[in-house]
KEKE-3310 file (N, C-alpha, C; in steps of 0.2 Angstrom, whole numbers, plus 5000, padded with zeros to 4 digits):
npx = (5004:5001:5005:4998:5001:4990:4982:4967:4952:4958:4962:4973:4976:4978:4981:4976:4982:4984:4995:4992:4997:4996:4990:4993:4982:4978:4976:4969:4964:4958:4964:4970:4971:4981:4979:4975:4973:4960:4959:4961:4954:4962:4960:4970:4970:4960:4948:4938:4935:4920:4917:4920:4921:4927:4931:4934:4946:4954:4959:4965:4975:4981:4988:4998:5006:5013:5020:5028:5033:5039:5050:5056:5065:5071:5080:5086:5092:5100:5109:5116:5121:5131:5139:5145:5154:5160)
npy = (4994:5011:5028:5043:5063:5074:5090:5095:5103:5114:5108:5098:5082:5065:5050:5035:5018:5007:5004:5000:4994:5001:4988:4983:4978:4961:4945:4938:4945:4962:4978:4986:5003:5010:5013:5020:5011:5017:5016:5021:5039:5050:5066:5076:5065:5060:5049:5052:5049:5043:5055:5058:5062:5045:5044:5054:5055:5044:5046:5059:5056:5046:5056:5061:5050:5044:5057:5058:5045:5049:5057:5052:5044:5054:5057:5049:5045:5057:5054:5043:5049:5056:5049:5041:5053:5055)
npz = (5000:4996:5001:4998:4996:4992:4985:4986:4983:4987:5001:5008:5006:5012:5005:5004:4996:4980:4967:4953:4937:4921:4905:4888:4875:4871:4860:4867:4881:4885:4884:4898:4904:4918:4933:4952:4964:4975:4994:5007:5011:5020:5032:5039:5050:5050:5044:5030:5018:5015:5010:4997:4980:4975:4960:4955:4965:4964:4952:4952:4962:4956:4944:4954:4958:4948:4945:4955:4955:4940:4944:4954:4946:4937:4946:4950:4937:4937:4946:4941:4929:4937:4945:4934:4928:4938)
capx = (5000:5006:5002:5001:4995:4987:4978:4962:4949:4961:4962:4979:4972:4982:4978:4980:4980:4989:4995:4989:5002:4990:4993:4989:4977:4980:4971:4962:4959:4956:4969:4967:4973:4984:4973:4976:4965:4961:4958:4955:4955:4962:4962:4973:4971:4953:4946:4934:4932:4912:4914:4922:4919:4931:4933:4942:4952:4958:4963:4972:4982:4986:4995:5002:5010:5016:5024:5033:5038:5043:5053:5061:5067:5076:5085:5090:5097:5105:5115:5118:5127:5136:5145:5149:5157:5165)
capy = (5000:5017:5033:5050:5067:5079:5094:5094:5108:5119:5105:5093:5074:5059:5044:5028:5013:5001:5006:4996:4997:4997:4985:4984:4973:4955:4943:4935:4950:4967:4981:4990:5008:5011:5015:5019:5009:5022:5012:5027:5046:5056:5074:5077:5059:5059:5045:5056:5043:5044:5060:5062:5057:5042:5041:5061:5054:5043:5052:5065:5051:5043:5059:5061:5045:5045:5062:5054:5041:5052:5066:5049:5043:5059:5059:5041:5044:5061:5050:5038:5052:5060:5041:5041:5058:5057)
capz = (5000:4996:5003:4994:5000:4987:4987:4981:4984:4994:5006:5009:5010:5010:5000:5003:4991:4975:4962:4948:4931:4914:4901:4881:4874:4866:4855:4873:4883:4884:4888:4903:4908:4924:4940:4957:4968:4985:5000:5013:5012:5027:5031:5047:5052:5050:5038:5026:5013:5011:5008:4991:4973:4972:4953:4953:4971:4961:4943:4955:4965:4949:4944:4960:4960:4938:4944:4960:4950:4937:4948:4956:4940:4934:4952:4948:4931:4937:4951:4939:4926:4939:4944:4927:4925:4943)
cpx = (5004:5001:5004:4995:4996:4982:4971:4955:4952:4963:4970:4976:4977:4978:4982:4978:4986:4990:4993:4993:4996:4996:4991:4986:4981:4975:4966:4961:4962:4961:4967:4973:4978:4981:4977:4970:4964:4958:4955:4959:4956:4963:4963:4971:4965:4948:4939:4934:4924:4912:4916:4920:4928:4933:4939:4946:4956:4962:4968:4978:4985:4991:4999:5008:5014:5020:5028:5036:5043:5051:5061:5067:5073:5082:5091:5096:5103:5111:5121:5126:5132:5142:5148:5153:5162:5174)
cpy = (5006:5023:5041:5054:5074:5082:5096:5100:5115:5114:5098:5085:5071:5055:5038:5022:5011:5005:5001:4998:4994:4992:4982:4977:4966:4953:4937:4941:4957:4973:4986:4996:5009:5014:5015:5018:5013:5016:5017:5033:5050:5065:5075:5070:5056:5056:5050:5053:5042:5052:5066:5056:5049:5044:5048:5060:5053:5043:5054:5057:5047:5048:5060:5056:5046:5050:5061:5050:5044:5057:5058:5045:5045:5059:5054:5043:5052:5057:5045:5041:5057:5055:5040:5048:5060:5054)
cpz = (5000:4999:5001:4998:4992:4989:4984:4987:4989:4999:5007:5010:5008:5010:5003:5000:4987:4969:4956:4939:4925:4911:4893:4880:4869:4864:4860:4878:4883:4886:4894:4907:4916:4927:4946:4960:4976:4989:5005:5013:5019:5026:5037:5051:5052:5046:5034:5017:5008:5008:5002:4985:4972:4964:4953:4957:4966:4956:4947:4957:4960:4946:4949:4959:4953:4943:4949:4956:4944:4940:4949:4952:4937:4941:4950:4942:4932:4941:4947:4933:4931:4940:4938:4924:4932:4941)
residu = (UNK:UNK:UNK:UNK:UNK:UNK:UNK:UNK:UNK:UNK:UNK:UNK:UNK:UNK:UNK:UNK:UNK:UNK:UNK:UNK:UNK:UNK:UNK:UNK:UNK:UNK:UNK:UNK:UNK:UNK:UNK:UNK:UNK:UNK:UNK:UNK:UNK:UNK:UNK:UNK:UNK:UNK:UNK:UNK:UNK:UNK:UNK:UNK:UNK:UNK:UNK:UNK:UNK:UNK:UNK:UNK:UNK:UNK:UNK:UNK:UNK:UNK:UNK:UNK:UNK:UNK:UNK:UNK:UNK:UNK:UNK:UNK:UNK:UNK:UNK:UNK:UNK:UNK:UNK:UNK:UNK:UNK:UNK:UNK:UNK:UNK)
# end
C-alpha cells in the first residue's frame, strides 16, 4: 500500500491505496489503463472517505503517484550520470 497526500479543493488529503500498472490489449483479453485503487482518504488523520467522489480521488492520486515516479526517475538517472562523470 502506498500513501500519497494531494491537494484537492484547497484542502491537503492523504491517499492511501495500489497502484495498479496498465497494460495493452491482446488477442484473449482486453487492455486495461493504469489506475490507482484508494483504499482510505484522510484529512489530518481523520478518515473522510464517504465524503468524496472516488473516481476524481483517484485520477488526482494517479498523477500524484506518475509524477513521483517520474521526479524519482530523473534523480536516479541524474545520480547515475554524475558516477559516470565522477
Amino acid at each position: 500500500m502506498t500513501t500519497l497526500t494531494i491537494v484537492h479543493n484547497g484542502t491537503s488529503l492523504q491517499i492511501s491505496g495500489t497502484y495498479c500498472r496498465g497494460y495493452g490489449d491482446s488477442h484473449d483479453e482486453p487492455g486495461q489503463d493504469a489506475c490507482f485503487e484508494v483504499e482510505r482518504i484522510t484529512d489530518s488523520g481523520v478518515d473522510v472517505t464517504h465524503l468524496h467522489d472516488m473516481d476524481e480521488i483517484s485520477d488526482l492520486a494517479l498523477d500524484a503517484y506518475l509524477a513521483d515516479a517520474a521526479f524519482e526517475a530523473g534523480q536516479a538517472a541524474d545520480l547515475k550520470r554524475d558516477e559516470v562523470l565522477a
